[in-house]
C-alpha positions in Angstrom: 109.2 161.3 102.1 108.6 160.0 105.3 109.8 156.2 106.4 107.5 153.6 107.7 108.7 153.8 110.8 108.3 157.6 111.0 104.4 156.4 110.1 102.6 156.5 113.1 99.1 155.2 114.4 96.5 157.8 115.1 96.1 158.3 118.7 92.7 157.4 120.5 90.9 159.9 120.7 91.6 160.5 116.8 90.2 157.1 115.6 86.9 156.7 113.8 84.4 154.8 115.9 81.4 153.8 114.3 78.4 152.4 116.6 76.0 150.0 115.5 72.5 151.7 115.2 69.3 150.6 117.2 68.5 148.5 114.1 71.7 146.7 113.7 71.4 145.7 117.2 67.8 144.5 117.2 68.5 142.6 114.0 71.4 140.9 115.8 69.4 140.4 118.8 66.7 139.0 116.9 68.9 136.8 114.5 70.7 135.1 118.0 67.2 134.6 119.9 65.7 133.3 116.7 69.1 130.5 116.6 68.8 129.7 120.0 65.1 128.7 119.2 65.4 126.6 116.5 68.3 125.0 118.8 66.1 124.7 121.8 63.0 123.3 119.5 65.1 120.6 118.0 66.1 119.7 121.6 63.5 119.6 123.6 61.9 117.5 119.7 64.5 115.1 120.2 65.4 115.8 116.1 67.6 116.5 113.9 65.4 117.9 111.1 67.3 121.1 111.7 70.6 120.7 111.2 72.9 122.4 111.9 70.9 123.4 114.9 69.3 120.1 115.8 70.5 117.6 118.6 72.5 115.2 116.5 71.5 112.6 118.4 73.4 110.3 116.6 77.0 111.8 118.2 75.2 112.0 121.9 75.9 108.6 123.7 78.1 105.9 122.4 77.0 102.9 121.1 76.6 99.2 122.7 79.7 97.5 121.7 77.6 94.1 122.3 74.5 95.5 120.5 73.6 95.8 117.0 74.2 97.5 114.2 71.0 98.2 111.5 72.2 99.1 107.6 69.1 99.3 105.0 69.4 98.5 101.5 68.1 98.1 98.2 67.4 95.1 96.3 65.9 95.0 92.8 64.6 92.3 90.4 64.8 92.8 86.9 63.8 90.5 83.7 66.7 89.1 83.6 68.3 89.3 87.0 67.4 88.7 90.7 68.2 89.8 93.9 70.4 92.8 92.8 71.7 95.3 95.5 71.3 98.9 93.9 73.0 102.0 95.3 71.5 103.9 97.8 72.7 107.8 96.8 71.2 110.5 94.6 73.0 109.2 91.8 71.5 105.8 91.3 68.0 106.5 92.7 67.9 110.4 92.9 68.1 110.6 96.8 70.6 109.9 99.6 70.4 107.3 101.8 70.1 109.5 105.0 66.5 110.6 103.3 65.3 107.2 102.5 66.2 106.1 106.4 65.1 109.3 107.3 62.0 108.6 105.9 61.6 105.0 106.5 58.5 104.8 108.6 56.3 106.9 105.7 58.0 104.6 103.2 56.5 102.0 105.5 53.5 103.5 106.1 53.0 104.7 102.4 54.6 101.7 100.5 53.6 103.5 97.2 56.4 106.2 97.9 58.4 102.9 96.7 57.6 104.2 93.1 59.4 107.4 93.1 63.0 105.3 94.0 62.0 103.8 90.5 61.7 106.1 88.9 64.7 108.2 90.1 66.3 104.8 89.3 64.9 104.7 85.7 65.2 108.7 84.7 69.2 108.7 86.5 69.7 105.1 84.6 68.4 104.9 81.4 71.0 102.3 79.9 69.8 99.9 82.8 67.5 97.2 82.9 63.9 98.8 84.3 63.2 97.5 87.8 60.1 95.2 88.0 60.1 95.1 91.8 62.1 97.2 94.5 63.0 95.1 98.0 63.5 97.5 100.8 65.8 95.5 103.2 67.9 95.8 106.3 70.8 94.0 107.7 71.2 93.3 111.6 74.7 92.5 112.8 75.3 91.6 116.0 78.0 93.0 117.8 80.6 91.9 120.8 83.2 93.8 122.2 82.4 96.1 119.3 83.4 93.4 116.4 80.9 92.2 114.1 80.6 88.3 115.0 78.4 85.6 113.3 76.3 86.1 110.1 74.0 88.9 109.8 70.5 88.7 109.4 68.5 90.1 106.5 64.9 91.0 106.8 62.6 92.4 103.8 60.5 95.1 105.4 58.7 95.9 102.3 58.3 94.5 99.0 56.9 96.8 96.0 56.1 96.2 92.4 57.0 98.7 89.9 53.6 100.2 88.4 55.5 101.9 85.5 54.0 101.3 82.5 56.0 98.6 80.0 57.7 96.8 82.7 
Protein backbone atom coordinates (compact mmCIF):
# COMPACT_ATOMS: atom_id res chain seq x y z
CA UNK A 1 0.00 0.00 0.00
CA UNK A 2 1.50 3.00 -0.77
CA UNK A 3 1.99 6.05 2.08
CA UNK A 4 0.70 9.46 1.73
CA UNK A 5 3.75 10.79 1.25
CA UNK A 6 4.69 8.29 -1.55
CA UNK A 7 1.05 9.96 -3.06
CA UNK A 8 2.04 12.34 -5.43
CA UNK A 9 0.38 15.22 -7.46
CA UNK A 10 -0.17 14.66 -11.12
CA UNK A 11 2.27 16.69 -13.03
CA UNK A 12 1.09 19.59 -15.47
CA UNK A 13 0.70 18.49 -18.33
CA UNK A 14 -1.44 15.48 -16.84
CA UNK A 15 -4.12 17.66 -15.07
CA UNK A 16 -7.67 18.07 -16.43
CA UNK A 17 -8.36 21.58 -17.63
CA UNK A 18 -11.68 22.28 -18.41
CA UNK A 19 -12.42 25.79 -20.34
CA UNK A 20 -15.41 27.62 -20.05
CA UNK A 21 -17.46 27.41 -23.39
CA UNK A 22 -18.48 30.53 -25.58
CA UNK A 23 -21.78 30.49 -23.59
CA UNK A 24 -20.45 30.42 -20.11
CA UNK A 25 -18.50 33.34 -21.04
CA UNK A 26 -21.18 35.41 -22.71
CA UNK A 27 -23.50 34.63 -19.78
CA UNK A 28 -20.82 35.94 -17.41
CA UNK A 29 -20.16 38.79 -19.58
CA UNK A 30 -23.62 39.58 -19.72
CA UNK A 31 -24.49 38.95 -16.00
CA UNK A 32 -21.34 41.69 -15.02
CA UNK A 33 -22.35 44.39 -17.76
CA UNK A 34 -25.97 43.89 -16.71
CA UNK A 35 -24.56 44.69 -12.60
CA UNK A 36 -22.59 47.46 -13.56
CA UNK A 37 -25.88 48.92 -15.18
CA UNK A 38 -28.15 48.75 -12.55
CA UNK A 39 -25.11 50.31 -10.48
CA UNK A 40 -24.53 53.00 -12.88
CA UNK A 41 -28.56 53.74 -13.20
CA UNK A 42 -29.00 53.97 -9.53
CA UNK A 43 -26.00 56.53 -9.62
CA UNK A 44 -26.38 58.72 -12.04
CA UNK A 45 -30.79 58.41 -10.30
CA UNK A 46 -29.38 59.49 -7.23
CA UNK A 47 -31.43 56.21 -5.58
CA UNK A 48 -31.35 53.65 -3.64
CA UNK A 49 -34.41 51.71 -4.97
CA UNK A 50 -31.79 49.07 -5.97
CA UNK A 51 -30.11 47.98 -3.34
CA UNK A 52 -27.60 46.33 -3.11
CA UNK A 53 -26.58 48.11 -6.29
CA UNK A 54 -27.91 51.63 -5.57
CA UNK A 55 -25.87 54.70 -4.17
CA UNK A 56 -26.62 54.43 -0.51
CA UNK A 57 -26.70 57.81 -0.22
CA UNK A 58 -27.33 57.70 3.16
CA UNK A 59 -23.46 56.36 4.03
CA UNK A 60 -21.99 59.11 1.29
CA UNK A 61 -21.24 62.33 3.27
CA UNK A 62 -21.37 62.74 6.95
CA UNK A 63 -23.85 64.51 8.64
CA UNK A 64 -24.00 68.26 10.11
CA UNK A 65 -23.21 67.74 13.65
CA UNK A 66 -25.09 71.32 14.23
CA UNK A 67 -27.99 70.26 11.94
CA UNK A 68 -30.93 68.29 12.49
CA UNK A 69 -32.00 65.14 12.77
CA UNK A 70 -35.84 64.11 11.18
CA UNK A 71 -37.60 60.72 12.95
CA UNK A 72 -41.34 60.08 11.63
CA UNK A 73 -43.82 58.36 13.72
CA UNK A 74 -47.16 57.18 14.31
CA UNK A 75 -49.80 58.42 16.48
CA UNK A 76 -53.19 56.91 16.89
CA UNK A 77 -56.53 57.79 18.62
CA UNK A 78 -58.66 55.30 19.71
CA UNK A 79 -62.23 55.36 21.69
CA UNK A 80 -60.77 55.27 24.57
CA UNK A 81 -57.29 56.69 24.27
CA UNK A 82 -55.46 59.59 22.62
CA UNK A 83 -52.34 60.46 21.31
CA UNK A 84 -50.86 56.88 21.33
CA UNK A 85 -47.47 56.29 19.57
CA UNK A 86 -47.82 52.84 17.60
CA UNK A 87 -44.83 50.96 16.24
CA UNK A 88 -43.57 51.63 13.00
CA UNK A 89 -42.47 47.78 11.76
CA UNK A 90 -44.24 45.03 9.80
CA UNK A 91 -45.31 43.60 12.92
CA UNK A 92 -47.65 46.28 14.25
CA UNK A 93 -48.74 47.87 10.96
CA UNK A 94 -47.61 45.22 8.28
CA UNK A 95 -44.61 47.35 6.84
CA UNK A 96 -41.23 48.72 7.93
CA UNK A 97 -40.54 51.89 8.67
CA UNK A 98 -37.88 52.40 5.76
CA UNK A 99 -41.18 51.82 3.32
CA UNK A 100 -43.37 54.18 4.99
CA UNK A 101 -40.38 56.97 4.88
CA UNK A 102 -39.57 55.69 1.77
CA UNK A 103 -42.79 56.43 0.65
CA UNK A 104 -43.66 59.42 2.43
CA UNK A 105 -44.25 61.89 -0.28
CA UNK A 106 -47.12 59.45 -2.04
CA UNK A 107 -48.40 59.01 1.52
CA UNK A 108 -48.56 62.81 1.29
CA UNK A 109 -49.68 63.11 -1.84
CA UNK A 110 -52.31 60.20 -1.60
CA UNK A 111 -53.37 60.64 2.11
CA UNK A 112 -55.80 57.66 1.52
CA UNK A 113 -52.78 55.26 1.39
CA UNK A 114 -53.23 56.16 5.32
CA UNK A 115 -55.90 53.38 5.26
CA UNK A 116 -53.81 50.37 4.45
CA UNK A 117 -51.42 51.21 7.83
CA UNK A 118 -54.96 50.57 9.48
CA UNK A 119 -55.62 48.03 8.40
CA UNK A 120 -52.23 46.23 8.63
CA UNK A 121 -52.71 47.61 12.23
CA UNK A 122 -56.25 46.00 12.66
CA UNK A 123 -55.56 42.40 10.68
CA UNK A 124 -51.72 42.09 12.70
CA UNK A 125 -53.66 43.39 16.03
CA UNK A 126 -56.93 42.03 16.49
CA UNK A 127 -56.93 42.07 20.42
CA UNK A 128 -56.29 45.99 20.10
CA UNK A 129 -58.53 48.73 20.23
CA UNK A 130 -59.48 49.74 16.28
CA UNK A 131 -57.78 52.98 15.29
CA UNK A 132 -60.33 55.83 14.66
CA UNK A 133 -57.72 58.21 13.26
CA UNK A 134 -53.93 57.62 12.21
CA UNK A 135 -51.41 60.93 12.89
CA UNK A 136 -48.49 60.81 10.64
CA UNK A 137 -45.83 62.90 12.55
CA UNK A 138 -42.18 63.81 12.64
CA UNK A 139 -39.86 64.94 15.19
CA UNK A 140 -37.02 67.65 14.41
CA UNK A 141 -34.10 67.70 16.90
CA UNK A 142 -31.71 70.14 16.64
CA UNK A 143 -28.22 69.27 16.92
CA UNK A 144 -24.78 70.97 18.23
CA UNK A 145 -21.53 69.48 18.21
CA UNK A 146 -23.47 66.43 17.33
CA UNK A 147 -25.62 66.22 20.74
CA UNK A 148 -29.17 66.58 20.71
CA UNK A 149 -29.86 70.04 22.69
CA UNK A 150 -33.16 71.69 23.54
CA UNK A 151 -36.76 70.12 23.06
CA UNK A 152 -37.58 68.70 19.81
CA UNK A 153 -40.24 69.85 17.73
CA UNK A 154 -43.28 67.79 16.63
CA UNK A 155 -45.15 68.52 13.49
CA UNK A 156 -48.33 66.57 12.19
CA UNK A 157 -47.85 66.24 8.46
CA UNK A 158 -51.00 64.50 7.85
CA UNK A 159 -53.98 63.57 9.75
CA UNK A 160 -56.34 60.59 8.48
CA UNK A 161 -59.60 59.15 9.67
CA UNK A 162 -60.09 55.62 9.60
CA UNK A 163 -62.95 54.72 6.98
CA UNK A 164 -63.25 51.13 8.18
CA UNK A 165 -66.51 50.22 8.71
CA UNK A 166 -67.69 49.93 12.71
CA UNK A 167 -65.19 52.28 14.00
Amino acid sequence: MESPREHRRPEADETDVRRLSATGVAVRIAGTIAALGVLAYGQVADTNDLFPLGTLSQFATARDLDGTVRSTYLLADTATEDGRRIAMNDRTIGVARAEVEGQLQRILDNPALMQSLIDGYAALKPNREPVETLYLMRSIQQLEDGYVVGEPEEVELLRWDSTTEGD
